[in-house]
BADO-289773 format. One record per residue (C-alpha): x, y, z. Coordinates in pm, 1 decimal, decimal comma, padded with zeros to 6 digits. Layout:
+----------+----------+----------+
:     east :    north :       up :
+----------+----------+----------+
:        X :        Y :        Z :
...
+----------+----------+----------+
This chain:
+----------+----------+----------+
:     east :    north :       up :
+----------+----------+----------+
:  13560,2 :  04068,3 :  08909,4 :
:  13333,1 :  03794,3 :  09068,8 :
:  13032,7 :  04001,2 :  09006,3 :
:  13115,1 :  04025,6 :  08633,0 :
:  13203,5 :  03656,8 :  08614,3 :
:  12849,1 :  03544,9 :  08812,5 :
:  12649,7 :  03818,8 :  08540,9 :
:  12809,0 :  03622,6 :  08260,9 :
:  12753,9 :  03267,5 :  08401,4 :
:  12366,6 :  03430,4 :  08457,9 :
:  12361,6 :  03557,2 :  08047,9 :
:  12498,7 :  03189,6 :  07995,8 :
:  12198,5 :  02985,7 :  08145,2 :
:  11974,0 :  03233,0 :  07992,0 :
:  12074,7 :  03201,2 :  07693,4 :
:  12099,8 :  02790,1 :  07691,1 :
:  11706,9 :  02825,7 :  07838,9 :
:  11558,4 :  03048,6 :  07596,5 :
:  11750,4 :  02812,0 :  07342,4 :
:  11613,5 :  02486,7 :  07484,1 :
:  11212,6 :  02644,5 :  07468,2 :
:  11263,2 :  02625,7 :  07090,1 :
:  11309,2 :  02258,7 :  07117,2 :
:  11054,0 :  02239,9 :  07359,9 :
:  10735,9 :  02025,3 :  07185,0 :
:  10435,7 :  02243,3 :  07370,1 :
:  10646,6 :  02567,0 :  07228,4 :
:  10670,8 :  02457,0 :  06907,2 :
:  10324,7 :  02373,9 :  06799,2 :
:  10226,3 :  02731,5 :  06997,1 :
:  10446,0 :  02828,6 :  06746,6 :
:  10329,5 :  02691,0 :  06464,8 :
:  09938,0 :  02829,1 :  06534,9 :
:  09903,5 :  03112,8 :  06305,8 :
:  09840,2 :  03465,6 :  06458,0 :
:  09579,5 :  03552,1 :  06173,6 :
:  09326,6 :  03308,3 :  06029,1 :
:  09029,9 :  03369,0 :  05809,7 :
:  08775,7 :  03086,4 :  05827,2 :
:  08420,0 :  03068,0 :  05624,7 :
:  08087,8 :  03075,5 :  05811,7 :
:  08030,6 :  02706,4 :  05898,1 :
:  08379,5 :  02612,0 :  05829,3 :
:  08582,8 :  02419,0 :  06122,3 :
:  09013,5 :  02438,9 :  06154,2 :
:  09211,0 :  02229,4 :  06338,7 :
:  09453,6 :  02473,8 :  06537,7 :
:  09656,7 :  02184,9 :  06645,5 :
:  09757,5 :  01841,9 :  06805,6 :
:  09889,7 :  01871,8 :  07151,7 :
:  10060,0 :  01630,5 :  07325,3 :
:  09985,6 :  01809,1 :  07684,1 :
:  09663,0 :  01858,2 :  07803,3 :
:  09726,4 :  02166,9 :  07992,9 :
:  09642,4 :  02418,4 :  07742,4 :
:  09299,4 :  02577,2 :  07758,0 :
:  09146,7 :  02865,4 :  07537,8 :
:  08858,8 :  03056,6 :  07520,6 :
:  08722,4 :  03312,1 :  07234,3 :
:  08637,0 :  03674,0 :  07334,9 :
:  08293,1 :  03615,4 :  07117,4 :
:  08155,1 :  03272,5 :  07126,7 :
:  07894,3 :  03350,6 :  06886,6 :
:  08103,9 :  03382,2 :  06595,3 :
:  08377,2 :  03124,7 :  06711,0 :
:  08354,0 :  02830,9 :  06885,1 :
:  08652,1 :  02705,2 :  07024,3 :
:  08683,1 :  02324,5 :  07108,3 :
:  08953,4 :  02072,5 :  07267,2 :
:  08862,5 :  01690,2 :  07239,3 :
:  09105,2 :  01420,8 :  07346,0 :
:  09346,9 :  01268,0 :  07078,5 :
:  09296,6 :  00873,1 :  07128,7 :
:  09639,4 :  00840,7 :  06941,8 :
:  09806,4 :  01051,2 :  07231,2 :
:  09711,3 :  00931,4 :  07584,5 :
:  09737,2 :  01261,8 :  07762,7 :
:  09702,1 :  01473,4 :  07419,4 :
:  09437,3 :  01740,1 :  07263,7 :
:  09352,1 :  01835,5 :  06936,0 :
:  09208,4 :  02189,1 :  06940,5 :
:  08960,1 :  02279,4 :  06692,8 :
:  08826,4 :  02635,1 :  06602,2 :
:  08431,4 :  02637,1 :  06440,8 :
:  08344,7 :  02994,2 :  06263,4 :
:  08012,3 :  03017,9 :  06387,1 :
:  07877,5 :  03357,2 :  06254,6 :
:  08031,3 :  03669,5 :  06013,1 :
:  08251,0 :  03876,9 :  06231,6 :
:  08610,0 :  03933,1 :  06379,9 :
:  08698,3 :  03704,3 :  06721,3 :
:  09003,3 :  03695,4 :  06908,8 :
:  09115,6 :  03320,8 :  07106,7 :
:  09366,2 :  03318,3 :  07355,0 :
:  09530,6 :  03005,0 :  07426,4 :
:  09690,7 :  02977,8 :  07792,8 :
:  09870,4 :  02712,6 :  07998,1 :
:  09796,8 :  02683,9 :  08380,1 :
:  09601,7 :  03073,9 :  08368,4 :
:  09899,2 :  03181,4 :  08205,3 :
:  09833,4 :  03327,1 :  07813,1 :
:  10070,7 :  03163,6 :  07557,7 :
:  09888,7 :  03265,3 :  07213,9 :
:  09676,3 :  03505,9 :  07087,7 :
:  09490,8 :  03388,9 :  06780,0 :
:  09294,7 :  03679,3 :  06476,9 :
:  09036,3 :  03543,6 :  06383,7 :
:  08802,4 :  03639,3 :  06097,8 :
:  08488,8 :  03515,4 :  05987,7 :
:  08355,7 :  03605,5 :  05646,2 :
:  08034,2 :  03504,5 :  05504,3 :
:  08022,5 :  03192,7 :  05227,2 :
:  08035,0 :  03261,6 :  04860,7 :
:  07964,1 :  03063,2 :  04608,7 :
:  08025,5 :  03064,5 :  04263,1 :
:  07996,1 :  02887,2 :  03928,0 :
:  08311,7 :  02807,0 :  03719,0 :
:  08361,8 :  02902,5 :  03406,4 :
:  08681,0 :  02751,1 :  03188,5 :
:  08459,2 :  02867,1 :  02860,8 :
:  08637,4 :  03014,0 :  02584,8 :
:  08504,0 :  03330,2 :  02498,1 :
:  08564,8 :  03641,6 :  02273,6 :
:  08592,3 :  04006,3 :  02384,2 :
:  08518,0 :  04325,5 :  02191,6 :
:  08598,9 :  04615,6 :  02364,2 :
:  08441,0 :  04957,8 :  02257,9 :
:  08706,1 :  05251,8 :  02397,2 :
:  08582,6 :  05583,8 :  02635,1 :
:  08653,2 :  05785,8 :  02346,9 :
:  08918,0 :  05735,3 :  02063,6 :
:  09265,3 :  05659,3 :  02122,9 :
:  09586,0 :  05765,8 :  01975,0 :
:  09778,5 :  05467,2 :  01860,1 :
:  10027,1 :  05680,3 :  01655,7 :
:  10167,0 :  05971,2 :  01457,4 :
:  10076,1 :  06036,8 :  01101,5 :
:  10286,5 :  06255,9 :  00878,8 :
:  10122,2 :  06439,9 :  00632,0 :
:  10260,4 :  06550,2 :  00316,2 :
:  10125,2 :  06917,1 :  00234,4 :
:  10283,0 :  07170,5 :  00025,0 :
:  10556,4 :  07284,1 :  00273,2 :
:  10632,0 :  06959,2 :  00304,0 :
:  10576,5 :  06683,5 :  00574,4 :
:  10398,9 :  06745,5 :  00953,7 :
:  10197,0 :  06566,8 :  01160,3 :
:  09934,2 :  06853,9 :  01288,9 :
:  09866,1 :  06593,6 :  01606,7 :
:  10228,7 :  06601,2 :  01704,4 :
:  10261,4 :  06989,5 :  01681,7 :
:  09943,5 :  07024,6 :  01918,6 :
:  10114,8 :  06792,5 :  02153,1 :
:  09834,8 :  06513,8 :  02158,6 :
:  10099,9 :  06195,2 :  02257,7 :
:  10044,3 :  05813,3 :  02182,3 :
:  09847,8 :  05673,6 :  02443,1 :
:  09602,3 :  05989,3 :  02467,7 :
:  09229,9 :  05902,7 :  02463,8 :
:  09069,8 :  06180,6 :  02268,6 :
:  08695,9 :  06230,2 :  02433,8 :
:  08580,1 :  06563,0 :  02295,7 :
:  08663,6 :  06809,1 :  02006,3 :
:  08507,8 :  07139,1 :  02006,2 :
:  08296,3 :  07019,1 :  02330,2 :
:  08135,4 :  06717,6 :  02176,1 :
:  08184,5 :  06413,5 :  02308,7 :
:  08343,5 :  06183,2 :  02112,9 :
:  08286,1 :  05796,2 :  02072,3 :
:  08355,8 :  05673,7 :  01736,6 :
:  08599,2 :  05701,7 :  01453,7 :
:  08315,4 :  05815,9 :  01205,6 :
:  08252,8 :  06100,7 :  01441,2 :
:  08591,3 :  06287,4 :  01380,7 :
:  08623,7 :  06338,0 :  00991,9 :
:  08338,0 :  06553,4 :  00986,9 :
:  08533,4 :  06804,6 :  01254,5 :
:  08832,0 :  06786,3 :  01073,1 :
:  08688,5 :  06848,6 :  00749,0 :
:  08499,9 :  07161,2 :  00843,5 :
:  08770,1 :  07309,6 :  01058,3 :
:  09018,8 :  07256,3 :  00730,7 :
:  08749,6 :  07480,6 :  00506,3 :
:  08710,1 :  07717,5 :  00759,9 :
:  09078,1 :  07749,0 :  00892,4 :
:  08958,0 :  07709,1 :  01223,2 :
:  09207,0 :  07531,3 :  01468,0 :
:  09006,9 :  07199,8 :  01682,4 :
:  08939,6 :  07256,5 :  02049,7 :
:  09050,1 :  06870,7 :  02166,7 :
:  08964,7 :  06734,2 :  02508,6 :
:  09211,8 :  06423,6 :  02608,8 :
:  09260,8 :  06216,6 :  02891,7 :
:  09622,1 :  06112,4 :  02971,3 :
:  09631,2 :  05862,4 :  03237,4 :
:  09430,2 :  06072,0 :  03529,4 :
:  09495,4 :  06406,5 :  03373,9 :
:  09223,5 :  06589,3 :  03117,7 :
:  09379,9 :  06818,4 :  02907,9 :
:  09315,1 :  07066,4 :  02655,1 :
:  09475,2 :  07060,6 :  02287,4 :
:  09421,1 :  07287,9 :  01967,3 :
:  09519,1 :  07116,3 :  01671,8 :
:  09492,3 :  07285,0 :  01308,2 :
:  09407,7 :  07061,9 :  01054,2 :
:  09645,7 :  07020,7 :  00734,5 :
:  09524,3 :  07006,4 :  00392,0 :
:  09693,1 :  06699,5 :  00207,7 :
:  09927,0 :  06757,5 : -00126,0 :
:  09687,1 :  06673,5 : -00437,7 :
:  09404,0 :  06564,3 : -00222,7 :
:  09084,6 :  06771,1 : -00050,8 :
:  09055,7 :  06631,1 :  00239,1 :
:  09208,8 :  06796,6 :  00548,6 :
:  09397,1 :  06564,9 :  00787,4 :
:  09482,9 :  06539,3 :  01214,2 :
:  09776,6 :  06330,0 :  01157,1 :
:  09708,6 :  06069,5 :  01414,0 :
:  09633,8 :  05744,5 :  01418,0 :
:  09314,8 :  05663,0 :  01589,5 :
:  09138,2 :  05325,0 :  01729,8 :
:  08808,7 :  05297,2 :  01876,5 :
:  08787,2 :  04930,2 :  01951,5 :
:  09003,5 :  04597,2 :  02017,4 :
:  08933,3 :  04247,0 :  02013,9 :
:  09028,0 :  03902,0 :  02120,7 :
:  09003,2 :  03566,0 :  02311,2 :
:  09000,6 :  03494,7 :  02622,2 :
:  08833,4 :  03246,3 :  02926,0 :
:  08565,8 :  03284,3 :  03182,8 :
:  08632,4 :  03254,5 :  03507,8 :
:  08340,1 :  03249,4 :  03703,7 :
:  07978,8 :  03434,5 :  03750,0 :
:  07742,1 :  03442,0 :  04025,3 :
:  07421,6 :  03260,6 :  03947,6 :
:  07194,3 :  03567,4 :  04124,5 :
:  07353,2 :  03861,0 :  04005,0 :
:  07496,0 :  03720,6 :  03658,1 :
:  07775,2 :  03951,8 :  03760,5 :
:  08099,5 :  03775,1 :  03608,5 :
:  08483,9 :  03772,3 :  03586,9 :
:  08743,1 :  03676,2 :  03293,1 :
:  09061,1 :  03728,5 :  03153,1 :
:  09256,0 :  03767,2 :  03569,8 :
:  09458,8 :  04061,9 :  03443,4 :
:  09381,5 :  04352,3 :  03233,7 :
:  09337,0 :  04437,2 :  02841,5 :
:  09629,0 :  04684,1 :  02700,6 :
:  09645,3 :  04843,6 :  02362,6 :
:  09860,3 :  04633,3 :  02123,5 :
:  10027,9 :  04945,2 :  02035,4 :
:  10067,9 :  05185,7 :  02310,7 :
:  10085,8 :  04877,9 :  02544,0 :
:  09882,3 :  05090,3 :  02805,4 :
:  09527,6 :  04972,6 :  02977,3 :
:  09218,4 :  05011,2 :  02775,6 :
:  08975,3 :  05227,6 :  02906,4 :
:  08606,3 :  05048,0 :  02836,1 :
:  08311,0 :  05267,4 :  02753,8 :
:  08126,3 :  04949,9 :  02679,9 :
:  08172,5 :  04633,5 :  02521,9 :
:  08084,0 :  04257,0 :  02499,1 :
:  08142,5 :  03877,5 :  02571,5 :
:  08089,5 :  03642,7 :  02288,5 :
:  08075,6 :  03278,0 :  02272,8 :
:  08387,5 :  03146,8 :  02091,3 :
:  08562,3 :  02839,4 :  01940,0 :
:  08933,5 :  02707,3 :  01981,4 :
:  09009,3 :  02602,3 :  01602,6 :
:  09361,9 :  02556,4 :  01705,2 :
:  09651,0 :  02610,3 :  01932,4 :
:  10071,1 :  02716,0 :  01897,8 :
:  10229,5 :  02499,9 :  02118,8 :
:  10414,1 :  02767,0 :  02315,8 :
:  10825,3 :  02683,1 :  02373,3 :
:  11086,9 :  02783,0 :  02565,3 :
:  11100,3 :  03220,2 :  02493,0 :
:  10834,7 :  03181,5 :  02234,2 :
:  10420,3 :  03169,6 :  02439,6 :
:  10213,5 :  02955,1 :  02243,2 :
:  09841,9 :  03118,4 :  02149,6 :
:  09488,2 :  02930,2 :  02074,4 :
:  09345,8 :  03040,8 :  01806,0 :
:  08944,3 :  03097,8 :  01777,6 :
:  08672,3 :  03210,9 :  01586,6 :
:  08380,9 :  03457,5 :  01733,4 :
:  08168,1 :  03711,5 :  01513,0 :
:  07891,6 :  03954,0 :  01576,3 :
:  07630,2 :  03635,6 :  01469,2 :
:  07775,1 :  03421,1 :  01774,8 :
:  07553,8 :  03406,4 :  02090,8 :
:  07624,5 :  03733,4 :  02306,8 :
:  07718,3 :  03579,6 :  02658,4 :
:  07717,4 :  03936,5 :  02830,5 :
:  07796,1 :  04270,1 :  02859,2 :
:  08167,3 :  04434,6 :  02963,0 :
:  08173,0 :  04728,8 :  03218,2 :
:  08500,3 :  04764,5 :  03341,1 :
:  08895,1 :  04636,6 :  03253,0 :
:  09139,6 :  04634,0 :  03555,7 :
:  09439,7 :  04431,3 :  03649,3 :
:  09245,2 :  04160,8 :  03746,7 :
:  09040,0 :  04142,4 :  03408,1 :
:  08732,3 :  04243,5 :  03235,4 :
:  08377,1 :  04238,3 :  03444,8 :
:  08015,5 :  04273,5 :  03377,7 :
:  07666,3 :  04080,3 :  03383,7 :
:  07581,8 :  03825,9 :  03173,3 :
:  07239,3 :  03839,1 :  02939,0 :
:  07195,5 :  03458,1 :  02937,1 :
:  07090,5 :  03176,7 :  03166,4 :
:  07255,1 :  02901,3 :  02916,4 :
:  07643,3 :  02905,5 :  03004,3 :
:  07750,6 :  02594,5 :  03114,0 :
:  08093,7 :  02424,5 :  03115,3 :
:  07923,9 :  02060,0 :  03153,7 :
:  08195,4 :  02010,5 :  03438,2 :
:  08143,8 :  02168,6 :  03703,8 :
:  07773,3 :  02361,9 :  03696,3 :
:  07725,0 :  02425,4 :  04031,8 :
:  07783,7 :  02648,4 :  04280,5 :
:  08112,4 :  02582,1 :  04443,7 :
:  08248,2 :  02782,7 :  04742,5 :
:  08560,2 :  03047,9 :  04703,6 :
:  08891,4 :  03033,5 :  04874,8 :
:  09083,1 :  03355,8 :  05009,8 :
:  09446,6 :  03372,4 :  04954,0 :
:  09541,7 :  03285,5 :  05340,0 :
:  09333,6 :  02965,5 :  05298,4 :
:  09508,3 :  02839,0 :  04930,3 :
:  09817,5 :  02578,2 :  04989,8 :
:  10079,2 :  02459,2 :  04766,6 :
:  09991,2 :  02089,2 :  04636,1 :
:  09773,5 :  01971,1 :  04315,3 :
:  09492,5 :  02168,7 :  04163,1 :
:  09283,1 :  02160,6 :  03830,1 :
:  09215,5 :  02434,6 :  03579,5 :
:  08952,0 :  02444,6 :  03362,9 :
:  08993,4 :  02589,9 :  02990,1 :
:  08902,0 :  02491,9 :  02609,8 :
:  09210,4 :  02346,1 :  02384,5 :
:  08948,4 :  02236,6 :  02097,0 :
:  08612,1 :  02347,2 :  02011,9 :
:  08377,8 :  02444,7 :  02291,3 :
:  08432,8 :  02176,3 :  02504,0 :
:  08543,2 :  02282,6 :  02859,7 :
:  08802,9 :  02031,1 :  03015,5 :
:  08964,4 :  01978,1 :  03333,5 :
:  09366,2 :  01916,4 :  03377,8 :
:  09584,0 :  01901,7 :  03615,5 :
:  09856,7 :  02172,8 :  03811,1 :
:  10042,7 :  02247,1 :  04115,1 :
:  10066,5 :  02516,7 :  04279,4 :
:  10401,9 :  02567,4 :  04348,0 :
:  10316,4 :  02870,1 :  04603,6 :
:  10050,8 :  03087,2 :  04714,2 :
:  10107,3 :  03425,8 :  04868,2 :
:  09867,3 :  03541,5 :  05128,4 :
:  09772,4 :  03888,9 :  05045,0 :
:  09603,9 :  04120,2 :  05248,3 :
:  09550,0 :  04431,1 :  05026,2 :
:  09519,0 :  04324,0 :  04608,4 :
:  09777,9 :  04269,9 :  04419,8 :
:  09842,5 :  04052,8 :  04133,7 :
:  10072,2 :  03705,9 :  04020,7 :
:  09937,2 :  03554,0 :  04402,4 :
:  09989,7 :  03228,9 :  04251,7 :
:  10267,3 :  03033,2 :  04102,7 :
:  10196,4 :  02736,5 :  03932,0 :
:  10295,3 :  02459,0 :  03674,3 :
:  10100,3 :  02250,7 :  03378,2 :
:  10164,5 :  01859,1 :  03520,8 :
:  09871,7 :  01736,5 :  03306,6 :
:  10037,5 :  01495,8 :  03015,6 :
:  09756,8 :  01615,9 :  02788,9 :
:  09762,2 :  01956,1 :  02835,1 :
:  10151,8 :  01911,8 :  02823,1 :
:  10058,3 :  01750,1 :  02463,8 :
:  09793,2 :  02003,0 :  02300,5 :
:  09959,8 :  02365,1 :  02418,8 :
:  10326,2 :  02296,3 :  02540,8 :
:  10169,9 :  02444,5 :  02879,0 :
:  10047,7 :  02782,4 :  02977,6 :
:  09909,6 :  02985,2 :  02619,6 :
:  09761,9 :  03312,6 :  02551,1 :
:  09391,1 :  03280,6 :  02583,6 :
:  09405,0 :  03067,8 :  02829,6 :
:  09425,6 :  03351,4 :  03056,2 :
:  09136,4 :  03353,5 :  03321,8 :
:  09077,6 :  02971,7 :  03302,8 :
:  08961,6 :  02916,2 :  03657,6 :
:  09181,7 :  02717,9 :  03980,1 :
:  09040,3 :  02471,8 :  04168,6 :
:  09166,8 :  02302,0 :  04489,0 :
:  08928,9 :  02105,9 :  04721,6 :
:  08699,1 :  02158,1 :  04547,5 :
:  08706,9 :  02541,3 :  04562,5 :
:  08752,8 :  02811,6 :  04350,8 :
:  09114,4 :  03014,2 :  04412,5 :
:  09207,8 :  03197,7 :  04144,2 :
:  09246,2 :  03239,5 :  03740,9 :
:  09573,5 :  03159,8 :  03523,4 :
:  09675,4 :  03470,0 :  03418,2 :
:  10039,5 :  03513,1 :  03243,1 :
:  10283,0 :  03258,8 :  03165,9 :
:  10641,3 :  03249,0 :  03225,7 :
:  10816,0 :  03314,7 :  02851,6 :
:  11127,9 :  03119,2 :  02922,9 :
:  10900,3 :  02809,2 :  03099,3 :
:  10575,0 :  02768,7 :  02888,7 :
:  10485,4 :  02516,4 :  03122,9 :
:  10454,2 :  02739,9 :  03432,5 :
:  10299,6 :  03069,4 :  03506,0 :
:  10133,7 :  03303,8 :  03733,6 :
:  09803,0 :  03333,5 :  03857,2 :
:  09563,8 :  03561,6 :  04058,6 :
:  09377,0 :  03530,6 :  04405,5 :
:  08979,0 :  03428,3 :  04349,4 :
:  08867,3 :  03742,7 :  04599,3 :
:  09045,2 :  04000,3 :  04436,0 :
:  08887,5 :  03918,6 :  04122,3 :
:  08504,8 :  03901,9 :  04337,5 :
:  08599,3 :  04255,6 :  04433,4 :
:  08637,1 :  04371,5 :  04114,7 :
:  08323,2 :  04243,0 :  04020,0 :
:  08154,3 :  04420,9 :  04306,8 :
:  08025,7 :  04065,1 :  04458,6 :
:  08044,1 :  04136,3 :  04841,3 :
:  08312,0 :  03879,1 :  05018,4 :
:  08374,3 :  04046,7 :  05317,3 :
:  08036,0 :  04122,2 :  05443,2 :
:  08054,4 :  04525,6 :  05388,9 :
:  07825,2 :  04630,7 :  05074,8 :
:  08022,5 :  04769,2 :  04808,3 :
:  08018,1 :  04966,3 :  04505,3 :
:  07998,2 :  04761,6 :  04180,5 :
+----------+----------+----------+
């Protein structure tokens, strides 16, 4: 009986001690240290204020971190302990008191990048990897109404790339195939892509009632269009981003799949306030005699990328090369965004980011944030569609693009991480070469 009595006394003061270290002030800012922090070549981070000077540290490689401790003249017998990313590369710091190893700190080091802002407004024609089916067409024949698409099983959605082993591009390109295989009765050997599957279709063409011409019954695209904003482009490569999320089909509301296409300069003529459950939109004007900014080579969830064919794209803000921000390094607080409400003229206005997830693998909506700007509040209502891929800035760095606003709050929205966007672009932020 005593010895279960003296084991629960024992639990007792254990309990109160382990307790009491969580109010304990050294504990707390060991605490508070991060285990994982990703730092910029050149860049310095204050790990924290101490108000003991017993804690030492040392890094495992001191030439890619430098790890300081200089006396705090506010704190008699404090510290302030400073980390200084000294070269690319991964480094581990271990923090002990009296020999004794309190903290083990990740660190990783990745080379700078720079960038140049965009915040232009810009329009985007998109030429599709083949022809897509937006729909089904009936067609009315002498034993009455069929849609020879729908019988072969072709579905809405399908990109149709070859027919009889041709590859296939453009609308023009098809009639002629139909048309012959109708006057020869010959049934269409069609190649289509359906998400990561190719399959093979035979479709028979249909003669139409009181007409010659033979029909598929489908409804076909080859192309889409619209407005949009830069985001950024590196000066050496002319390798850029826009848009911070990823082109669908109006009509089968699936991702477009870009064979080639282009980025044109545009105009804002006007804007639709957006409201609450009604997005507001700016409207602008681009044709095929407006200066080609550059080229489009691929459309992901983080937006369209490519290389730009001029050296004249400037936003008359902010022209030069600013360093990028990871998503472990972005904090809640004020920001700017740069986009067009009128004209051509880039502007800045104000945001806050209400919160930033740190990501580790990509992923998309990183960022919350929310229009605080009284103009911006004034022209658009908030957040609009084409404002997508206006570019984030937070001392002075470049974080991420505006990318999809919230319908029920026009004035707040999400946004995308800066690197993700880099990766897609195939500009190199982590110091391994990579595909572009």
């Amino acid at each position: 009986m005593n010895t279960d009595k003296m084991r629960k006394a024992i639990g007792v003061i254990l309990l109160v001690f382990v307790i009491s270290l969580g109010f304990n002030k050294p504990v707390q800012e060991w605490l508070s240290i991060p285990t994982n922090i990703v730092l910029t070549e050149g860049q310095e981070m204050v790990l924290f204020e101490s108000s003991h000077s017993q804690v030492t540290a040392k890094s495992e490689q001191e030439d890619i971190v430098v790890f300081n401790m200089t006396a705090d003249e506010e704190k008699n017998d404090g510290q302030i302990a400073t980390v200084t990313a000294e070269n690319q590369g991964d480094d581990t710091v271990t923090m002990e008191v009296g020999n004794f190893p309190v903290k083990k700190v990740n660190v990783n080091v990745l080379p700078e990048i720079k960038v140049i802002p965009g915040g232009q407004s810009i329009g985007v024609k998109l030429n599709t990897d083949g022809v897509l089916v937006v729909g089904h067409h009936l067609v009315e024949t002498e034993d009455g109404e069929q849609s020879p698409g729908e019988i072969a099983g072709i579905k809405v959605g399908d990109m149709i790339t070859k027919i009889n082993g041709e590859s296939i591009d453009k609308m023009n390109q098809v009639s002629s195939f139909v048309q012959d295989a109708g006057e020869k009765g010959k049934a269409l050997q069609i190649e289509v892509k359906r998400e990561d599957k190719v399959l093979q279709k035979e479709l028979i063409p249909l003669k139409a009632k009181d007409e010659d011409s033979y029909r598929l019954g489908l409804y076909i695209r080859d192309s889409a269009a619209g407005v949009g904003t830069l985001t950024f482009y590196d000066p050496k490569s002319k390798k850029y981003g826009a848009l911070g999320h990823v082109i669908s089909d109006v009509d089968t509301q699936k991702p477009i799949v870009v064979h080639d296409g282009q980025i044109i300069r545009s105009s804002v003529t006007s804007i639709e306030k957006g409201s609450n459950g009604d997005p507001g939109e700016k409207l602008a004007s681009f044709s095929d005699e407006r200066q080609v900014l550059g080229n489009i080579s691929k459309n992901s969830s983080f937006g369209i990328f490519g290389e730009l064919t001029t050296n004249k794209l400037k936003n008359n803000i902010m022209d030069k090369e600013m360093p990028i921000a990871v998503s472990s390094q972005v904090k809640e607080g004020p920001a700017k965004i740069l986009t067009v409400v009128e004209g051509e003229d880039v502007k800045e206005f104000d945001i806050e980011i209400v919160s930033s997830v740190p990501q580790k693998f990509p992923a998309t909506k990183g960022l919350v944030i929310k229009v605080t700007d009284p103009k911006l509040l004034e022209a658009t209502g908030g957040i609009v569609q084409g404002m997508s891929g206006s570019p984030i800035i937070q001392d002075g760095k470049v974080v991420g693009a505006v990318t999809h606003v919230f319908v029920n709050d026009p004035t707040s929205g999400y946004g995308c991480h800066i690197e993700w966007m880099l990766e897609e672009a195939g500009i190199d932020i982590y110091g391994k070469a990579k595909a572009s």
